[in-house]
C-alpha positions as CSV (number, residue, x, y, z in Angstrom):
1,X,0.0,0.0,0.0
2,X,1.0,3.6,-0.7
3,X,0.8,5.9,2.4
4,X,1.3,9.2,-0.1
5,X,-1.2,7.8,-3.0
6,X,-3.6,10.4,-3.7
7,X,-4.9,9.4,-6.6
8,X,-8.3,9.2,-5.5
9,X,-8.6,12.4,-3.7
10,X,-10.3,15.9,-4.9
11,X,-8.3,18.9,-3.0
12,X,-9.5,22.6,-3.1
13,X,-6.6,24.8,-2.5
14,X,-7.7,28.2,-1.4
15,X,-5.1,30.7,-1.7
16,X,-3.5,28.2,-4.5
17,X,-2.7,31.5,-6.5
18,X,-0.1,32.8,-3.9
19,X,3.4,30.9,-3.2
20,X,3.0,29.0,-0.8
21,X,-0.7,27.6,-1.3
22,X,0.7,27.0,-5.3
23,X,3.9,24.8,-4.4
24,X,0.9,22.6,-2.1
25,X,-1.0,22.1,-4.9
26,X,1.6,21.4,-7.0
27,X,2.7,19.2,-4.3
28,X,-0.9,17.3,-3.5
29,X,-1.5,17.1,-7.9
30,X,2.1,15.5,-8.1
31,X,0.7,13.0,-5.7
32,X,-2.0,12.1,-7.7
33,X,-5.1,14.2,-6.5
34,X,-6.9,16.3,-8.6
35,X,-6.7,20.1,-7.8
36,X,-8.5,23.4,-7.8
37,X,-6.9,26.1,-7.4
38,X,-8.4,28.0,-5.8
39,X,-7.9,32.1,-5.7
40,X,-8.4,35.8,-6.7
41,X,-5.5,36.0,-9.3
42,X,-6.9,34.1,-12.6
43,X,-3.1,35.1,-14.5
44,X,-1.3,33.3,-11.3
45,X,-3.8,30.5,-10.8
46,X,-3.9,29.8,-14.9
47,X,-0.6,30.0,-14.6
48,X,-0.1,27.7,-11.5
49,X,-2.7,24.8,-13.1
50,X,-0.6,25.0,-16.5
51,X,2.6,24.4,-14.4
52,X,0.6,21.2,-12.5
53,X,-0.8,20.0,-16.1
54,X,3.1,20.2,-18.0
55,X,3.9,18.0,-14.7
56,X,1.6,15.1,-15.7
57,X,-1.1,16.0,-13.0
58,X,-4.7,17.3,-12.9
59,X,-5.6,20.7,-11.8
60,X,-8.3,23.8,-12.5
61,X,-8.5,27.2,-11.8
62,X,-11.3,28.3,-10.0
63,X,-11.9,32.0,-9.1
64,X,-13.2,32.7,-5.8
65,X,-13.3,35.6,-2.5
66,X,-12.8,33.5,0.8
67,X,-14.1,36.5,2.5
68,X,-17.9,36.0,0.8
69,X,-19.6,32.9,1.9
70,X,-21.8,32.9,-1.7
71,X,-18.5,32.9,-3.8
72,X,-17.3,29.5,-1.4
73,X,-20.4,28.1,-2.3
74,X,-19.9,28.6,-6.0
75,X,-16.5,27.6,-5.3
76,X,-17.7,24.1,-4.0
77,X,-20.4,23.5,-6.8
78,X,-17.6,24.6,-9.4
79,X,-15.3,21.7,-7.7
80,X,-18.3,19.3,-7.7
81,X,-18.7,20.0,-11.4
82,X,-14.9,19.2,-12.0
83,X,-14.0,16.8,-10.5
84,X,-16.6,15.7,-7.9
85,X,-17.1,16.2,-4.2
86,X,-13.9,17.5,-2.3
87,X,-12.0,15.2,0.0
88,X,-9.4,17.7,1.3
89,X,-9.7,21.4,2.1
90,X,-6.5,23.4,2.5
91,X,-6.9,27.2,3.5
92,X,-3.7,28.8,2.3
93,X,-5.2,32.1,1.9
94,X,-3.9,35.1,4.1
95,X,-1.1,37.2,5.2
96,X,0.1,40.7,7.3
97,X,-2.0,43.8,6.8
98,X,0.6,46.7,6.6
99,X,-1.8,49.0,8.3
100,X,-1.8,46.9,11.5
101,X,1.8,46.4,11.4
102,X,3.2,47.8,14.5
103,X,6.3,50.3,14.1
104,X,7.7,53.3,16.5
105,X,5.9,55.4,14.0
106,X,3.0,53.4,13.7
107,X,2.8,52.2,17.8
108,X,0.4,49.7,18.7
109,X,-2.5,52.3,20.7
110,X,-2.8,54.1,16.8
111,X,-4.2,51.0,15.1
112,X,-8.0,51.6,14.2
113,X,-10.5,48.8,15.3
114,X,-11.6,48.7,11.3
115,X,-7.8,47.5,10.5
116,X,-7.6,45.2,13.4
117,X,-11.3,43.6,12.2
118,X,-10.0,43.5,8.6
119,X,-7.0,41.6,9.4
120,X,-8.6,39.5,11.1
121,X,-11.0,39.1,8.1
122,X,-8.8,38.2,5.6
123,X,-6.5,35.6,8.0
124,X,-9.3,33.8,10.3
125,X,-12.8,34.4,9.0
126,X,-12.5,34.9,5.6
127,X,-9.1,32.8,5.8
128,X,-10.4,29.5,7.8
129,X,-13.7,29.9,9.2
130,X,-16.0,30.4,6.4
131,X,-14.6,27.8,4.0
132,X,-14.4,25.5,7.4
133,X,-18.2,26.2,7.4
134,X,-18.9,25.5,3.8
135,X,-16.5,22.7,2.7
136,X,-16.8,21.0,6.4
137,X,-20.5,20.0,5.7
138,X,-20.3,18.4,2.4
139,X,-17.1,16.1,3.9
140,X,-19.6,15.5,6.8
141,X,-22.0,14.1,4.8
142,X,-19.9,12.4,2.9
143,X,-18.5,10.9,6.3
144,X,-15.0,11.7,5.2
145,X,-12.5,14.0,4.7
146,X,-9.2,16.1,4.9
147,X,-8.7,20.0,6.4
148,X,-5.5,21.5,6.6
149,X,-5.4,25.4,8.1
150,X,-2.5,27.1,7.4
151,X,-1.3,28.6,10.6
152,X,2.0,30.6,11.5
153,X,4.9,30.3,13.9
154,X,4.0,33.4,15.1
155,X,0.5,31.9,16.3
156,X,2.7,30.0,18.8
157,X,4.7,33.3,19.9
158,X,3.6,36.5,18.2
159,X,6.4,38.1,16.2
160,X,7.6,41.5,16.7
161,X,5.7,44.3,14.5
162,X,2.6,42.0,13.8
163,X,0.3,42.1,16.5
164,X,-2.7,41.4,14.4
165,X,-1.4,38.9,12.1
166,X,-0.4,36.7,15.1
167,X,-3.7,37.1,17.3
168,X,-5.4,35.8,13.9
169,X,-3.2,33.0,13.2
170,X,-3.3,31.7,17.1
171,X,-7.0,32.1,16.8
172,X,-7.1,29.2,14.2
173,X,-4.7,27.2,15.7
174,X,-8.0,27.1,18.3
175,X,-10.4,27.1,15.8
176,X,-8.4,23.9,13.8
177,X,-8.6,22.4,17.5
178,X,-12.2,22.9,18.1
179,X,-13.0,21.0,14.5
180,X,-11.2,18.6,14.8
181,X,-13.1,17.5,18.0
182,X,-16.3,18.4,16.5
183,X,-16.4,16.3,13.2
184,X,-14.2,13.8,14.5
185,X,-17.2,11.2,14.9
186,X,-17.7,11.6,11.1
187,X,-14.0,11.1,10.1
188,X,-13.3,14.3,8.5
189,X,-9.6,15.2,10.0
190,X,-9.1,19.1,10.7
191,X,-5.1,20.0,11.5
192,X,-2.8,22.7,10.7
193,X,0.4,23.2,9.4
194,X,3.1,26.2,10.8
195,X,5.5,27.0,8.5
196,X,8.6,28.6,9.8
197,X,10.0,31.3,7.2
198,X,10.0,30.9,3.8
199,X,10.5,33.8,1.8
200,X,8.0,35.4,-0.5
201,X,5.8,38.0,-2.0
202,X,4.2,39.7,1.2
203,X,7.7,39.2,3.9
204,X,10.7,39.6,1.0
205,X,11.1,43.1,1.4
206,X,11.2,42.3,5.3
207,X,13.7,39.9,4.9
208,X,15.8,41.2,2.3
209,X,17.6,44.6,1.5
210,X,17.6,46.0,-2.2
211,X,21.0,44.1,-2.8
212,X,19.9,40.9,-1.7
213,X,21.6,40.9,1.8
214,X,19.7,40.1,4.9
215,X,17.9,42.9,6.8
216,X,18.3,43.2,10.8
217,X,15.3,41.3,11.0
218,X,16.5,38.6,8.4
219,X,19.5,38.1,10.5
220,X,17.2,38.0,13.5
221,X,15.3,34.9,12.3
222,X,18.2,33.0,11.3
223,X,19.9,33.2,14.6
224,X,16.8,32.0,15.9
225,X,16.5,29.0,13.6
226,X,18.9,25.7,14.7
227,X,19.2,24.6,11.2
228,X,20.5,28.5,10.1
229,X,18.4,29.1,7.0
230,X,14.8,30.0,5.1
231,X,12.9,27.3,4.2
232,X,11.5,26.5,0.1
233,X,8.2,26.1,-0.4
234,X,8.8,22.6,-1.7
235,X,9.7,21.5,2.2
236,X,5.9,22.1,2.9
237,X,4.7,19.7,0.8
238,X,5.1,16.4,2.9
239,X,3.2,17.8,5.3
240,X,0.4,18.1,3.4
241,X,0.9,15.2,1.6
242,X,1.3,13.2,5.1
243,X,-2.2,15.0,6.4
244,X,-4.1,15.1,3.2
245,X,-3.9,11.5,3.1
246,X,-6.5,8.7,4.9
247,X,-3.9,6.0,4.3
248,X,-1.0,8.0,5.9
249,X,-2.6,10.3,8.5
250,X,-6.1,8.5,9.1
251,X,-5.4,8.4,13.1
252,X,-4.2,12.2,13.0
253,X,-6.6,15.1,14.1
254,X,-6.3,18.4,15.4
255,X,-2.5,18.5,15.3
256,X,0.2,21.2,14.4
257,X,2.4,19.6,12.3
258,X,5.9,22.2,12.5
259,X,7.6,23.2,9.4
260,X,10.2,25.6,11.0
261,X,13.7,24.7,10.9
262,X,13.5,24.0,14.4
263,X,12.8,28.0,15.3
264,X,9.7,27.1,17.8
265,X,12.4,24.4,19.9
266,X,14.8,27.3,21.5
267,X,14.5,30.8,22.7
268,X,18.2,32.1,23.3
C-alpha cells in the first residue's frame, strides 16, 4: 500500500494563487489528486494549473473571495462540477496587513479597530472559518474527509511588528482544535500546518535589503533557527501530503504539524 497515494482524492486549495498555497497544490496534484486552485489572481492560478498539467497532474482554476460565503459556495459547486465532491480542504489564503503592522511610527494604541477587524477578516474568517463552514459539511456528509489550516509560527509566539497577524493565526490554531473534536465522529480530520519562514511575495522586502543581503530582522530569524536558514516552499509539501492523506494520516486530528527549521524548539 502507498501511504502518499492520492490518486483518489479531490483537494481545493484556497489561496492556490499565492506561493505557498501554489507549491501545495503542486505538491498534492504530483501526488495524484486532482486540484483546484483556488484564488483571486486568474493570471497566477492559470498560470499555477498550467505548471501542474506540464507535470503530468490534474488541476483547474477556480476564481473565488474567501471572504464571501456565496462565492465559497460557487467555489464548492464549481469543484463538484470538475472533478466531484472534495476530500481535502487546504486554507492557504492570508497574510500581514501593513496598516496593523506595528512600528515606532506606527505604535500599537494608533491602530484603528476597522484595520484590526480587517485583518482578522482576511486571515481567520475569511481565511479558515467560512470555507471550514462551507467545505466541512459536504465532507460530513460524505463521512469523510481532509482539512489542513495554514497557521504561523507566530500563532505560537507572536512576532515583533505584527500584533494582528499573530492574534489571527493563534486564533485558528483554536479554531483547527475545536474542529477537529467536532467532526471527529464523522471522520473528517481538521489539522494545521506552521510554516517557519519561507520567503516570498508579502515578507521579501522584510527579509531582504535591495541588494539581496539580509535585513536586521532577516538576520534575527536566522539566529533564531537551529538549522541556520529559510525554508522552500517545496519542504511544505510532505506535510500536506502526510495529512491530506486517509492512508498515511487516518489516526491524526487536530494536530500542528511544524515546518520551522527547528525555530519554535529554542528561545536564546
Amino acid at each position: 500500500m502507498n501511504l502518499f497515494d492520492l490518486t483518489n482524492e479531490v483537494a481545493v486549495v484556497i489561496g492556490g494563487t499565492g506561493a505557498l498555497g501554489g507549491a501545495l497544490a503542486g505538491g498534492l496534484a504530483a501526488s495524484g489528486a486532482r486540484v483546484v486552485v483556488a484564488g483571486r489572481n486568474a493570471a497566477r492560478g492559470t498560470e499555477r494549473v498550467d505548471a501542474i498539467s506540464k507535470a503530468g497532474g490534474t488541476a483547474a482554476f477556480s476564481e473565488v473571495d474567501a471572504s464571501s460565503k456565496d462565492s465559497l459556495k460557487s467555489l464548492l459547486a464549481s469543484t463538484r462540477n470538475l472533478f466531484g465532491s472534495p476530500t481535502v480542504l487546504v486554507n492557504a489564503a492570508g497574510g500581514n496587513d501593513p496598516r496593523v503592522t506595528v512600528t515606532m511610527e506606527h505604535p500599537f494604541e494608533s491602530i484603528s479597530a476597522a484595520d484590526w477587524a480587517s485583518n482578522f477578516d482576511l486571515n481567520l474568517t475569511g481565511g479558515t472559518f467560512l470555507p471550514c463552514q462551507v467545505f466541512g459539511p459536504e465532507m460530513v456528509a460524505a463521512g469523510k474527509g481532509s482539512i489542513i489550516n495554514i497557521a504561523s509560527v507566530s500563532a505560537h509566539l507572536p512576532l515583533s511588528g505584527v500584533v494582528a497577524y499573530s492574534a489571527a493565526k493563534a486564533a485558528v490554531l483554536n479554531l483547527t482544535r475545536f474542529l477537529s473534536r467536532e467532526w471527529a465522529p464523522h471522520h473528517v480530520r481538521v489539522n494545521s500546518i506552521t510554516p517557519g519562514f519561507f520567503p516570498a511575495e508579502q515578507n521579501r522586502a522584510l527579509l531582504f535589503n535591495p541588494d539581496g543581503s539580509p535585513t536586521p530582522r532577516a538576520a534575527s530569524i536566522l539566529s533564531h533557527t537551529p538549522m541556520g536558514r529559510f525554508g522552500n516552499s517545496e519542504e511544505l509539501l510532505g506535510a500536506a501530503v502526510f495529512l491530506a492523506s486517509p492512508a498515511a494520516s487516518s489516526f491524526v486530528t487536530g494536530i500542528d504539524l511544524r515546518v520551522d527549521g527547528g525555530f519554535l524548539s529554542q528561545t536564546i
